[in-house]
C-alpha atoms as one frame of an Amber mdcrd trajectory, in Angstrom:
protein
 -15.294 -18.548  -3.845 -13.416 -21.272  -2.715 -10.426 -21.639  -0.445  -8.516
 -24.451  -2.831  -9.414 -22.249  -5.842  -7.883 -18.972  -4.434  -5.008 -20.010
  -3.214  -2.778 -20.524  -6.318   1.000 -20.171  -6.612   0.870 -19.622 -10.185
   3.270 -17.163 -11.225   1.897 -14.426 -13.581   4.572 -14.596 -16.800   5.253
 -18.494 -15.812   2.257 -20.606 -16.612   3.349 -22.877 -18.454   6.713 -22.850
 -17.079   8.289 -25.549 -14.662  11.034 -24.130 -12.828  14.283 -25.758 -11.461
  14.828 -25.744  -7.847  17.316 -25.658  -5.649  16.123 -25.381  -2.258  12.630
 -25.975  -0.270  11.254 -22.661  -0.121   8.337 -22.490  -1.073   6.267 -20.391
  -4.378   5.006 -17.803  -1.453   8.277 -17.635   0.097   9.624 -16.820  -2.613
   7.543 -13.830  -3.472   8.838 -12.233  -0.253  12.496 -12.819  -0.957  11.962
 -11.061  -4.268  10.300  -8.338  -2.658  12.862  -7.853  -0.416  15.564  -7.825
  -2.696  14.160  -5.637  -5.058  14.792  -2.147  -5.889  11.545  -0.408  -5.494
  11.546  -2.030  -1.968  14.768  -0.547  -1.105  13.759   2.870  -1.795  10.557
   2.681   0.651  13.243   3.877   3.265  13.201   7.062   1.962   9.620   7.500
   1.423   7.553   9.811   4.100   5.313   7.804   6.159   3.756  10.542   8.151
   6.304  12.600   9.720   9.070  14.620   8.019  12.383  11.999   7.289  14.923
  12.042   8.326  15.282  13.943  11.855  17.152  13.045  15.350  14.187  11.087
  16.211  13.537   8.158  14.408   9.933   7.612  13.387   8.696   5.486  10.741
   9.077   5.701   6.581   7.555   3.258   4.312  10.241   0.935   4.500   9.487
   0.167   7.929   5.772   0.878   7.977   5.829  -2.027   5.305   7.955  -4.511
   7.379   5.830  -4.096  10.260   2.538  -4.584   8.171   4.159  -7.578   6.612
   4.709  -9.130  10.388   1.591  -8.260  11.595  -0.085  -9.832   8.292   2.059
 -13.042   9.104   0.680 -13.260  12.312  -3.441 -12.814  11.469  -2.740 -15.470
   8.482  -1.391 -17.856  10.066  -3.665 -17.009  13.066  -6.487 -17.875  10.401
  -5.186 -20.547   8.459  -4.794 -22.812  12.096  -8.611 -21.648  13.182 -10.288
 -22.481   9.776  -7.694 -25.766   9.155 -10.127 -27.088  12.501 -13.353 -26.041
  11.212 -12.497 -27.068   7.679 -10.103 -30.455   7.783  -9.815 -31.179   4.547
  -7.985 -27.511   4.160  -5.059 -29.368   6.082  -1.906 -30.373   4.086  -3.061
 -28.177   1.357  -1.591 -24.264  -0.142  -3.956 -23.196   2.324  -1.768 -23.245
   5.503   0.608 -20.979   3.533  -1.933 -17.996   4.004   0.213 -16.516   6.546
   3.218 -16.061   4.030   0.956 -14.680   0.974  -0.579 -11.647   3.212   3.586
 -11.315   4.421   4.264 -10.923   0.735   1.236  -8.632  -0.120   2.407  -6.492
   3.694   5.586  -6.082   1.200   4.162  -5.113  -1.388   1.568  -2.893  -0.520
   2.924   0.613  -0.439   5.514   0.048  -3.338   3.859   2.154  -5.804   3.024
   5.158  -3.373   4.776   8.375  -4.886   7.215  10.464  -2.820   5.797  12.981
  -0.175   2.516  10.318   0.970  -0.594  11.232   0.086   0.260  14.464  -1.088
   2.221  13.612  -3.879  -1.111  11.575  -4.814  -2.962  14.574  -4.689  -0.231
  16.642  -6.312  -0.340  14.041  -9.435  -3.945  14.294  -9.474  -4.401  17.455
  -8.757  -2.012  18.509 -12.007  -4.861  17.085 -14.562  -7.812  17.856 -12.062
  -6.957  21.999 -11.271  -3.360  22.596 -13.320  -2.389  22.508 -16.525  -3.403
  18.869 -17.643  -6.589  19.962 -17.900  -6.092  20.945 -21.187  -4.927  17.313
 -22.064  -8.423  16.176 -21.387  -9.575  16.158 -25.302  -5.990  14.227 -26.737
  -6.799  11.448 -24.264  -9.106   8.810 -24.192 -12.446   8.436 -21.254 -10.175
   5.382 -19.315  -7.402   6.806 -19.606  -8.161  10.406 -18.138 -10.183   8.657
 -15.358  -6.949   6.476 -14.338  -4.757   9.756 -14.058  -7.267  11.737 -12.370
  -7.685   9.080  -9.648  -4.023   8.330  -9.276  -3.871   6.041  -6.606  -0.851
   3.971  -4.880  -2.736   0.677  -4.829  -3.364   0.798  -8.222   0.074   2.043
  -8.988   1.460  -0.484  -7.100  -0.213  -3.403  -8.588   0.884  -1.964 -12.235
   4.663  -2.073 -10.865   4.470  -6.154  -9.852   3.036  -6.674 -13.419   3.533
  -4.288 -15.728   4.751  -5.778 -19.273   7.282  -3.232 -20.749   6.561  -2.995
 -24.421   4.660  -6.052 -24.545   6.984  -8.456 -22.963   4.952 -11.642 -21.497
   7.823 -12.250 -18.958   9.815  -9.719 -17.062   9.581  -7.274 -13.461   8.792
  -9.251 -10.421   6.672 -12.439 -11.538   4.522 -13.107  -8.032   2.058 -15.322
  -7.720  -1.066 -14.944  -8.348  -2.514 -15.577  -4.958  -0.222 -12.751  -3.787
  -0.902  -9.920  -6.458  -4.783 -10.563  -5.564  -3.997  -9.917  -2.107  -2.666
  -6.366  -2.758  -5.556  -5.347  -4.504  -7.682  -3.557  -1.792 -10.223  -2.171
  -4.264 -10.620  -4.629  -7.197 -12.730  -2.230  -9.808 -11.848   0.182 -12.857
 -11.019   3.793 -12.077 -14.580   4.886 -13.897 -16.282   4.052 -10.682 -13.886
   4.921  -8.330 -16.830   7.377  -7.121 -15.925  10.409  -4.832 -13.555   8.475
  -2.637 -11.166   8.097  -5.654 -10.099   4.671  -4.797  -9.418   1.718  -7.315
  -7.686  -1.259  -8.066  -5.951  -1.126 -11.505  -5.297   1.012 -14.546  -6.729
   0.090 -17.938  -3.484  -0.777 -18.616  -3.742  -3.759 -16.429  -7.193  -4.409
 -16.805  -6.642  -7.400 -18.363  -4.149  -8.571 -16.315  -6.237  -8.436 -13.007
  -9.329  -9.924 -15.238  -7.259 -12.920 -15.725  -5.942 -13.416 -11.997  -9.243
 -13.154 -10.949 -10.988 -15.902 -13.859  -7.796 -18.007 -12.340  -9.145 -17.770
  -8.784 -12.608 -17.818  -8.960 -12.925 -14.264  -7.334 -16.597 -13.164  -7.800
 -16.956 -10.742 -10.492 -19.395  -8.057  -9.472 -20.120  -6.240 -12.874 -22.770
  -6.508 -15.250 -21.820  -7.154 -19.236 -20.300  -4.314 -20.898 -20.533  -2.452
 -17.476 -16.326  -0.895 -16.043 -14.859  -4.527 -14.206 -15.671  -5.368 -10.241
 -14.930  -7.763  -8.414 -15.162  -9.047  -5.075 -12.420  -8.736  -2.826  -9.789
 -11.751  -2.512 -10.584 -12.537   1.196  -6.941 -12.172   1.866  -6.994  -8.667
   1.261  -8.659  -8.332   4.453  -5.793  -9.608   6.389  -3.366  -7.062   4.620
  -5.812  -4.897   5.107  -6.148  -5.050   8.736  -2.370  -5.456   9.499  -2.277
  -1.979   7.359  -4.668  -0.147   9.298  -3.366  -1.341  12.725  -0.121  -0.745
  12.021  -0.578   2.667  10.751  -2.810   3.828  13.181  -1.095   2.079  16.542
   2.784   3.215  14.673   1.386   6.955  14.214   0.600   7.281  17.885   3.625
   5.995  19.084   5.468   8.306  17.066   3.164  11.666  17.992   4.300  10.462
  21.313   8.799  10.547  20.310   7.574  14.093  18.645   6.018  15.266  21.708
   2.691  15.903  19.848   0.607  13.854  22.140   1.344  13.800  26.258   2.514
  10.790  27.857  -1.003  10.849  29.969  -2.940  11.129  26.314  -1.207   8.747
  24.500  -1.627   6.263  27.826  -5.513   6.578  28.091  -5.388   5.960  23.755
  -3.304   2.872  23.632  -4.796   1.422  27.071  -8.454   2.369  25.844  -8.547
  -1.042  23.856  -8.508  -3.206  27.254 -11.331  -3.311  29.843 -10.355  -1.650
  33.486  -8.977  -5.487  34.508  -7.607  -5.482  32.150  -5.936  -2.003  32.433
  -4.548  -2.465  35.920  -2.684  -5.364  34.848  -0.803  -3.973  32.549   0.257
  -0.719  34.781   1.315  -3.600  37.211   3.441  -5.398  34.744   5.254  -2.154
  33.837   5.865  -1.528  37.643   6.990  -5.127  38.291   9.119  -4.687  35.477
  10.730  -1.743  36.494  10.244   0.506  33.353  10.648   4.136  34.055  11.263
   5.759  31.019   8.037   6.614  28.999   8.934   6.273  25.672   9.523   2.183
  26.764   6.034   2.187  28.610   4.488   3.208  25.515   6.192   0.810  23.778
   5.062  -2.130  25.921   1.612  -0.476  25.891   1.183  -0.443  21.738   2.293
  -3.904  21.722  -0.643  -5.072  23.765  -2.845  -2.564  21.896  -1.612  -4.755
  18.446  -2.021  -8.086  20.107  -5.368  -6.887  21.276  -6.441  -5.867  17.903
  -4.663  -8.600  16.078  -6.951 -11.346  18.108  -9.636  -9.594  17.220  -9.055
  -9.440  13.339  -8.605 -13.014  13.173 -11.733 -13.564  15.415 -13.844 -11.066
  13.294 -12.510 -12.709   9.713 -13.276 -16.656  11.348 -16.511 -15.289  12.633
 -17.476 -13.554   8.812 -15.777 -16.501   6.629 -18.776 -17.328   5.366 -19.844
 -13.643   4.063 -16.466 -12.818   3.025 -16.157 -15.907   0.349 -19.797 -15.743
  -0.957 -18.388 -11.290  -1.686 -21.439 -10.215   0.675 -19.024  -8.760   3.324
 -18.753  -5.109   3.912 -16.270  -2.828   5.392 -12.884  -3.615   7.071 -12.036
  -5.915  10.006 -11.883  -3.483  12.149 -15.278  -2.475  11.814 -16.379  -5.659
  12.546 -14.156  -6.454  15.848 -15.829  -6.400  19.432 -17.074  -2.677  20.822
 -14.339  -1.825  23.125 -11.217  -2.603  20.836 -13.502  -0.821  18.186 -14.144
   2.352  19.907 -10.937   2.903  21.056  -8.942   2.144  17.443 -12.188   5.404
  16.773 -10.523   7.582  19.388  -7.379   7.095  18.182  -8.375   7.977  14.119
  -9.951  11.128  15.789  -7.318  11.999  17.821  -4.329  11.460  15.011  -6.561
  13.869  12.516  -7.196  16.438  14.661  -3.179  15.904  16.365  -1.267  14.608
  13.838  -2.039  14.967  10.656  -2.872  18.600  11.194   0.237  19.293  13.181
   3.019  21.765  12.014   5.894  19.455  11.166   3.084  17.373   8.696   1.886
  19.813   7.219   5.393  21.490   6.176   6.506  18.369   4.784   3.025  17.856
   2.502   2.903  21.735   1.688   6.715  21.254   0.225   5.777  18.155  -1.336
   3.158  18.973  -2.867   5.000  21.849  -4.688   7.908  19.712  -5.743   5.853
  17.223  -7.201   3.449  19.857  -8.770   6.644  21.339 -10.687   8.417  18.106
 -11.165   4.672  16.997 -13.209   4.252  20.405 -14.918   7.960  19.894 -16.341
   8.361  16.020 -17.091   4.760  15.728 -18.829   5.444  19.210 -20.671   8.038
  17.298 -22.093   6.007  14.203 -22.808   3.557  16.337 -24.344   6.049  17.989
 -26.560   9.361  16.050 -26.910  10.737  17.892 -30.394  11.165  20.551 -27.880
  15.049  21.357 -27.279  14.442  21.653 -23.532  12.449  18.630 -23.868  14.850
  16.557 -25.304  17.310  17.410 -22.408  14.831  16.196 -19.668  13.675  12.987
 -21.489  17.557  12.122 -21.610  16.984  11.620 -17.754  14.792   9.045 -18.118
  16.347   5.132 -17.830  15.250   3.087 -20.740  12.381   1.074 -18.349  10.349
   3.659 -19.228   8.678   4.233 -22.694   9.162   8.102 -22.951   9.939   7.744
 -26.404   6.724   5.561 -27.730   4.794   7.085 -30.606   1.376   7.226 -28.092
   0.841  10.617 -26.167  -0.781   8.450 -23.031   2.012   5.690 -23.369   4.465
   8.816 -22.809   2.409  10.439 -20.318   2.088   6.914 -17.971   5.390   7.044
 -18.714   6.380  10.127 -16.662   3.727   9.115 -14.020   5.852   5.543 -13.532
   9.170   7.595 -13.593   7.719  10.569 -10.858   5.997   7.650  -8.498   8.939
   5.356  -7.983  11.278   8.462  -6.784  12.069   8.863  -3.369  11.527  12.045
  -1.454  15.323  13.024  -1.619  15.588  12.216  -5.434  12.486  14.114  -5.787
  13.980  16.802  -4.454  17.218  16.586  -6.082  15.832  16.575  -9.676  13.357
  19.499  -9.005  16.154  21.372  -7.263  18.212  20.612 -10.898  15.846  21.301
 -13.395  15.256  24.384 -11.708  18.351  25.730 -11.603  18.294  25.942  -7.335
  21.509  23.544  -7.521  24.129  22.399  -9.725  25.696  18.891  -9.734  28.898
  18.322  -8.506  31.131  16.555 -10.602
């Protein structure tokens, strides 16, 4: 692969399009605005994170997990882009220096098509045609198909939401570049070899769509004729990627800290375990010479030099593999390729939030309840797909907004459908609707 190749701000729907301007921003740019501005972004806010939303203390949703990935992502791409510019000078004065504004976009975009409730409502949606009652819609439905729902993933779903055409339309939804909906795609292969981690890139749906972007930038395809589609990773992914997993991992320990699930004197030997004992002292110095007494702010000063620690040594470990990662041969994350301290202290902290956090009362609550109100909110909606000259039927399918193609002649067209319509709710609405069609509340008029 090659840099000049990948770095395209083609927009998907607008090929052959010249747009008017009115100001300098540029192609990249303007993928974040629209991002920004859009609806599905806007409902991140109330989308769990981790912890239970909303409470007295303020810990982080989606909204502002996303913000802080798309910061962080700025940072290690432009980091990048002025390290490789040296090494490579005829990059200079090209799309190139823009990296750092692409992996901001795809930090955006990244989490837009989770489902309400985190990972649970994943599991809950494929969980309903792996254990419940879907199961029986195994032999109406075709091989691709079944393995797309049965690995429902939020990459993938996300990816379908920036480029999804609505009953066929070539233009329409968010139009990114292509340099940017590449960048999202953190596992660029078919959901028939997902394999037992369940993870993959797009729905057959999109399959084509993805096939293209890739032909456009030269990403290395991976697959063998008539074998499901792989390719190699756009290198860029690896940024987003990296700003995702610091951000989540450094954010989560912060927050175990405002819950009280992890001591002051635990999460201080975590966050200061990424430093060297020089290191160490100086930074207990600075927060005396400082005069910070309140914890909370110590830890605060403490994950930000546990991010710029592991942000230098993303961009060090992506220079230092640039050669690997453009020829596809790379393997892993960034963070598995960083220095030994940094690494095995970002270890101890993935330890320490499964065995502290993720297993901890309050998270548990909140993926045990969301797991049954997604569960019951699937069971209903695709009942309805599945049989829509029912009269109770009818009456739910009259929720749905006309974006969605509930009312298409195809059975999987109706069932993606409901899977689009459950996915882009928030945890509230989620709530609200199961609460309604269940007969726990009535609407106030």
């Amino acid at each position: 692969m090659n840099w000049l190749q990948l770095i395209s701000n083609k927009r998907l729907g607008q090929e052959n399009r010249h747009a008017d301007r009115h100001d300098d921003r540029s192609e990249f740019k303007r993928d974040c605005d629209r991002l920004i501005y859009s609806a599905p972004f806007r409902r991140l806010q109330n989308k769990t994170q981790v912890f239970p939303l909303p409470g007295s203390i303020f810990v982080h949703n989606r909204l502002t997990h996303s913000l802080e990935v798309s910061s962080l992502g700025k940072s290690l791409g432009d980091d990048v882009a002025h390290r490789l510019v040296q090494r490579h000078p005829e990059l200079q004065g090209t799309l190139f220096e823009e990296i750092g504004t692409i992996v901001q976009a795809a930090g955006l975009a990244h989490d837009l098509g989770n489902p309400p409730f985190g990972h649970s409502g994943e599991k809950a949606i494929q969980a309903f045609f792996t254990e419940g009652e879907g199961m029986a819609l195994k032999p109406m439905l075709s091989t691709r198909f079944w393995d797309d729902i049965t690995h429902f993933e939020g990459n993938a779903n996300a990816f379908r939401l920036l480029t999804h055409r609505f009953h066929g339309r070539r233009e329409g939804g968010f139009v990114m570049t292509y340099a940017t909906l590449a960048s999202i795609v953190k596992y660029p292969f078919a959901s028939s070899v997902a394999g037992t981690h369940g993870k993959f890139g797009f729905f057959s749906s999109e399959e084509d769509t993805y096939r293209e972007i890739a032909d456009e930038l030269g990403i290395i395809c991976l697959s063998e004729p008539n074998q499901p589609l792989r390719f190699a990773r756009h290198p860029l992914v690896y940024l987003m990627e990296a700003a995702d997993d610091i951000c989540y991992e450094i954010m989560d320990i912060e927050d175990a800290h405002k819950l009280k699930l992890l001591t002051y004197e635990e999460t201080e030997s975590l966050l200061l375990g990424f430093f060297d004992e020089e290191r160490q002292s100086r930074i207990r110095q600075r927060v005396i010479e400082e005069g910070v007494t309140d914890e909370n702010e110590k830890v605060v000063y403490m994950r930000a030099c546990a991010v710029g620690c592991l942000e230098h040594e993303c961009v060090q470990a992506f220079v230092d593999n640039e050669a690997a990662i453009l020829a596809g041969t790379f393997e892993g994350s960034l963070i598995g390729a960083i220095s030994p301290v940094p690494r095995d202290a970002y270890k101890r902290c993935t330890k320490v939030s499964k065995a502290k956090i993720y297993q901890s009362k309050p998270v548990l609550d909140v993926e045990l309840s969301g797991y049954h109100i997604m569960e019951t909110l699937m069971h209903d909606l695709i009942g309805a797909a599945v049989h829509p000259e029912k009269y109770h039927s009818k009456q739910l399918i009259h929720r749905f907004s006309s974006q969605y193609d509930i009312y298409s002649d195809d059975l999987e067209t109706r069932i993606m459908a409901v899977i689009d319509y459950i996915s882009g709710m928030t945890d509230i609405y989620a709530l609200d609707i199961y609460q309604k069609i269940n007969g726990i509340s009535l609407p106030i008029i």
